[in-house]
N, C-alpha and C positions, 0 to 999 in steps of 0.2 A: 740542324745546326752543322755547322762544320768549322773545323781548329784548319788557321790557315797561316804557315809563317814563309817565307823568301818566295809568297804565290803558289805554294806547291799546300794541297789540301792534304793535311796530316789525318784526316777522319773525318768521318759526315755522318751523321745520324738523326733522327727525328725520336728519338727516345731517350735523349740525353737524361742525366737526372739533376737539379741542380742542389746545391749544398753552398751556406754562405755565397754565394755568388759566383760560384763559377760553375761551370756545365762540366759533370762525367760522362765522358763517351766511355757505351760499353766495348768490349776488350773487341768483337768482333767490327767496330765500325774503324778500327784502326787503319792503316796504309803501313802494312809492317816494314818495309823496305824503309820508311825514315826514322824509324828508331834505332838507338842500340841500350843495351843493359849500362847502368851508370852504378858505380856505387855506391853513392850518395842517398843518407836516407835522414828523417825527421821524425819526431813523434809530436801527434793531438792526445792534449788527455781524453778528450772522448770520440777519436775514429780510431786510433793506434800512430801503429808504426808505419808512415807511409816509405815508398821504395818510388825513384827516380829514372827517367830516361833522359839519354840524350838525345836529342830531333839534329841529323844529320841530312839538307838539302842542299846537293850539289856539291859535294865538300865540306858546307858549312854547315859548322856547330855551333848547335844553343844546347850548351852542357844544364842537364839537371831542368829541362822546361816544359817536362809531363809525371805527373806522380797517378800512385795508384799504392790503394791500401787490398795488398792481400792477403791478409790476417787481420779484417778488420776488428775495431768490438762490438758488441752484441748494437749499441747503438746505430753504428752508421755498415749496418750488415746489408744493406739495399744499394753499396754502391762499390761491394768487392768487386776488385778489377776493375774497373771502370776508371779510365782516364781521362785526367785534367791537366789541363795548363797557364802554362803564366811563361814571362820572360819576353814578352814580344812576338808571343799567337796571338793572335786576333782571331776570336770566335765571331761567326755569322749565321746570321738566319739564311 
C-alpha cells in the first residue's frame, strides 16, 4: 500500500494494518522528510489518545492529515505508531 498526497508517496508498505477502514502504516515505512509534529490531538474511547502530523510537500500543508496512537489502549495495542491518514491522501495498492 502506499499513502500518496501532491504525487509525492508519504509511505509504502505491504504490512499495513487496517482499522475501521483506513490502513496504518508502520512508523518505519514512513518518508520522514514530509512530515512535521502538529499539535493537534483527539481521543477514541477504545484506541486512546491519538497525536497528529502535518504532511508538508513542496511547501504545501495538509495540517493534521496523519495520526498515530502512541499510548494506545490495551485494545488497539497492534497498531502503536502506526500511521494513518485522511484529508486528501489517497492510499493505493
Amino acid at each position: 500500500m502506499r499513502a500518496i498526497w501532491k504525487e509525492a508517496v508519504l509511505a509504502e508498505s505491504e504490512a499495513t494494518i487496517m482499522v475501521e477502514g483506513n490502513h496504518y502504516f508502520p512508523p518505519e515505512a514512513l518518508r520522514q522528510s514530509y512530515f512535521q509534529e502538529s499539535t493537534q490531538h483527539s481521543t477514541c474511547p477504545w484506541k486512546g489518545r491519538a497525536s497528529y502530523l502535518d504532511v508538508v510537500v513542496d511547501g504545501a500543508e495538509n495540517p493534521g492529515a496523519a495520526w498515530s496512537y502512541h499510548e494506545p489502549m490495551p485494545a488497539a495495542e497492534e497498531i502503536r505508531d502506526y500511521v494513518a491518514f485522511w484529508r486528501g491522501v489517497r492510499i493505493e495498492a
